[in-house]
N, C-alpha and C positions, 0 to 999 in steps of 0.2 A: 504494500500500500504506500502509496505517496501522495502526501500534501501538499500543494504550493499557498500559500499566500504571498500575495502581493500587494504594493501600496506604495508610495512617495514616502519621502524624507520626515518623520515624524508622524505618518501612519499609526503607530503603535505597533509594530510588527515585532521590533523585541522584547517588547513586554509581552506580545501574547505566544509568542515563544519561549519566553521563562516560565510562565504559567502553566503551558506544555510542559516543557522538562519536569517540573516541579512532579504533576500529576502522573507523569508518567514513573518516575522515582517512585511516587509511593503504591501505583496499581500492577507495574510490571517485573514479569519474576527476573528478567533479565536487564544486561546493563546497558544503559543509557549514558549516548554520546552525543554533546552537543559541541558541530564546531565552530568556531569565529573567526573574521578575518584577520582580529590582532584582541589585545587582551583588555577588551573593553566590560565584560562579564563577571568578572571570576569574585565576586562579592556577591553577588545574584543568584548563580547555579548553587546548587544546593552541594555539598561536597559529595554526598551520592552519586553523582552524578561524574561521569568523565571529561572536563573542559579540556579544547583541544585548540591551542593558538596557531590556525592556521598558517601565518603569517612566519613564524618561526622555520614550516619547513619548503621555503621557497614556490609554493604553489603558483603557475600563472598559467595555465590552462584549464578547461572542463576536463582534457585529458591527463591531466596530472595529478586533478579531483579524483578520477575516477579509480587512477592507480593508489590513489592516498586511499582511498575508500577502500579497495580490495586487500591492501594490504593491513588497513586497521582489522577488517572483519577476519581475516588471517590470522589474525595474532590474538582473537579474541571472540570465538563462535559462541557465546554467551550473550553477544548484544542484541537484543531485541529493539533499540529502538534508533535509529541516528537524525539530528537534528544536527541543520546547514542553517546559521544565519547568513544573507548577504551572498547569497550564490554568485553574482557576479562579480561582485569585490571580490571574493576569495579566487576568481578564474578570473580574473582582472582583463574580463571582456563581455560588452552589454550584447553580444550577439545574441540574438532572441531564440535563432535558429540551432544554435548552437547545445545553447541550455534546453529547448526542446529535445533535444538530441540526448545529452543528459538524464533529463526526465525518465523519457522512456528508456533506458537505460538501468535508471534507477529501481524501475517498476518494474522490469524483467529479474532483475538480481533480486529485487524484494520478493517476489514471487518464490525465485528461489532457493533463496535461506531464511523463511522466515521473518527478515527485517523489516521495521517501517521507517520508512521516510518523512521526516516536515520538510519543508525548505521556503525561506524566504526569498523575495526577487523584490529590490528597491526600485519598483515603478508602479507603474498607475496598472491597473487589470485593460486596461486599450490596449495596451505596449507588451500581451499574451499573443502569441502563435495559436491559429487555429488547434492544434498539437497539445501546447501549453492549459487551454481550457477546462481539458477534462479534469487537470489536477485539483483545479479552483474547488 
């Protein structure tokens, strides 16, 4: 399963992302990862929870997301839940098409190991790929 929300600069999207994480720490038997493009959270996440400074390990593609992602689930088949603030800060690209690309990507692997997905996107829900919608 994958989430997207989306929304402009001040939206509230990382508050209802903490919130997320929050509920999911305490309903889900498995661990919960939330990552950020730099270490704007880590007072907020609940120490239950896995905060992961994206920023730290040179990410700038979806494709280097994606490898970051399979390699976290590698080293840890117990998580059940992954949380992406800022998807394109983290892939330090607004391609739309791109992150659609991502998405469904996302939703195949989830399918496949049991994970879910949230993910935030800083824009407005006009600025979704027909693709991108179904996540809304």
């Amino acid at each position: 399963m994958v989430r997207l929300i989306m929304g402009g600069n001040g939206a509230g999207k990382t508050k209802q992302l903490i919130d997320m994480v929050h509920k999911a720490v305490e309903s889900e038997s498995g661990s919960v990862v939330c990552i950020e493009p730099k270490a704007d959270m880590r007072y907020d996440i609940s120490y239950n929870a896995r905060l992961v400074n994206a920023g730290e390990y040179g990410l700038n593609s979806f494709e280097s997301l994606r490898g970051f992602l399979c390699g976290l689930y590698a080293g840890n088949y117990d998580i059940s839940h992954i949380f992406v603030d800022n998807l394109c800060k983290i892939a330090h690209s607004d391609d739309m098409a791109k992150a659609e690309q991502l998405l469904d990507w996302l939703d195949r692997f989830s399918e496949k190991n049991a994970i879910k997905f949230t993910v935030t996107v800083s824009a407005g829900e006009e600025a979704a790929t027909d693709g991108m919608k179904r996540y809304l």
